[in-house]
N, C-alpha and C positions, 0 to 999 in steps of 0.2 A: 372726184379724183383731183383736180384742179384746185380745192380746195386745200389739199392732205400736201401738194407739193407745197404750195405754199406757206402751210405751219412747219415744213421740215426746214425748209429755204430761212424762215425769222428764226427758229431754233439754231441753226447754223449758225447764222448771223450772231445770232447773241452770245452764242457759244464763242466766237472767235473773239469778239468784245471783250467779254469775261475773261477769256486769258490771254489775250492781247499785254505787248509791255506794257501800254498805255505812249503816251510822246516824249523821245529823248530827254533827257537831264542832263543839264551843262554839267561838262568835265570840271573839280574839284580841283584835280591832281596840277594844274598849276596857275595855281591861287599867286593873286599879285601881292606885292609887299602893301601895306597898308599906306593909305597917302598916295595910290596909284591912279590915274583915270580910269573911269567907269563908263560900261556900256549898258544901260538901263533894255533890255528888252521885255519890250512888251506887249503880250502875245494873249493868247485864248486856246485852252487844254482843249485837242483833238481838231486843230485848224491844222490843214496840210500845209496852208500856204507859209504859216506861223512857224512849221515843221522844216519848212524849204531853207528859211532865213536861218533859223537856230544851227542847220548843218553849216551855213555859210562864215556865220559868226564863229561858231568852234574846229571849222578849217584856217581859218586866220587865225583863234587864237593860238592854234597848235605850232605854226610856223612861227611862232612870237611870242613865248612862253614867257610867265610874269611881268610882261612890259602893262599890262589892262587888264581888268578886269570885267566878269560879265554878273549879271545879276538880272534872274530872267525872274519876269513877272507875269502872274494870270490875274486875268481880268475879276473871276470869280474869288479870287483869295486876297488882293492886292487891292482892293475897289478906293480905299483911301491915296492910295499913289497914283492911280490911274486919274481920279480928281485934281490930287495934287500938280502934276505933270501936263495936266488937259488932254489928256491920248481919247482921239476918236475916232481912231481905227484902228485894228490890229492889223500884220505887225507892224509896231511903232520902237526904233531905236532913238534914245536921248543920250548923247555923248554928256557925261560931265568929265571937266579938269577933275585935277589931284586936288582940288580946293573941294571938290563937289557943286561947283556951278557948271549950268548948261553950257553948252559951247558950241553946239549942233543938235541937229532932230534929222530924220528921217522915215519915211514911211514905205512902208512896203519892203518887197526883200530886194538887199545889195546883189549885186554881181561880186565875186573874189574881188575881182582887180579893180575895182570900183569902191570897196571897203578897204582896199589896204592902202589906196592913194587918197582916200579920205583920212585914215587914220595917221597916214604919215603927216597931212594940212596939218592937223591938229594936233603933232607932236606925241601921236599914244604912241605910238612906237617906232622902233629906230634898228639897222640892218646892222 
């Protein structure tokens, strides 16, 4: 019997995987003009903590439409920029200028109000 709850319990399980959205995708809908600073995130599909940051970042960018841009990156799909950047942990945010050079790094997930007084140091956005 113990056994039988158990294959119901993984079948569940899988079952709710399978039709699971899968992890948010950064909002589209307002796209920065090109030549804007970018926020490089970079994360790992089905990381919660990667999940916590991503709601953080697209609550800021919601309140500061087109001032930044975001461009979220997975570890398994992105392995060359993950190189390129040196990211050895996820999540890892690399602020570049409108030039696309680094300008900051951080790791792990911001607070709000700890990302929007960083981004203000660094000129991405303006009230």
């Amino acid at each position: 019997m113990h056994a039988g709850r158990l294959r119901i319990l993984m079948l569940l399980l899988l079952g709710w995987l399978w039709l699971s959205p899968g992890p948010p995708v950064l909002a589209q809908a307002t796209l920065a003009p090109a030549g804007s600073p970018k926020i490089l995130e970079f994360d790992r599909k089905f990381c919660p903590v990667c999940q916590a940051s991503e709601r953080v970042i697209l609550a800021v960018k919601g309140e500061y439409p087109g001032q930044f841009a975001v461009q979220k990156l997975y570890i398994d799909e992105a392995d060359t920029m993950f190189r390129r950047y040196k990211v050895a942990i996820v999540p890892t945010q690399v602020f570049l200028n409108a030039a696309g050079q680094e300008v900051a790094r951080h790791e792990g997930v911001y607070k709000k109000e700890a990302l929007i007084q960083k981004l203000r140091q660094l000129k991405f956005i303006h009230d």
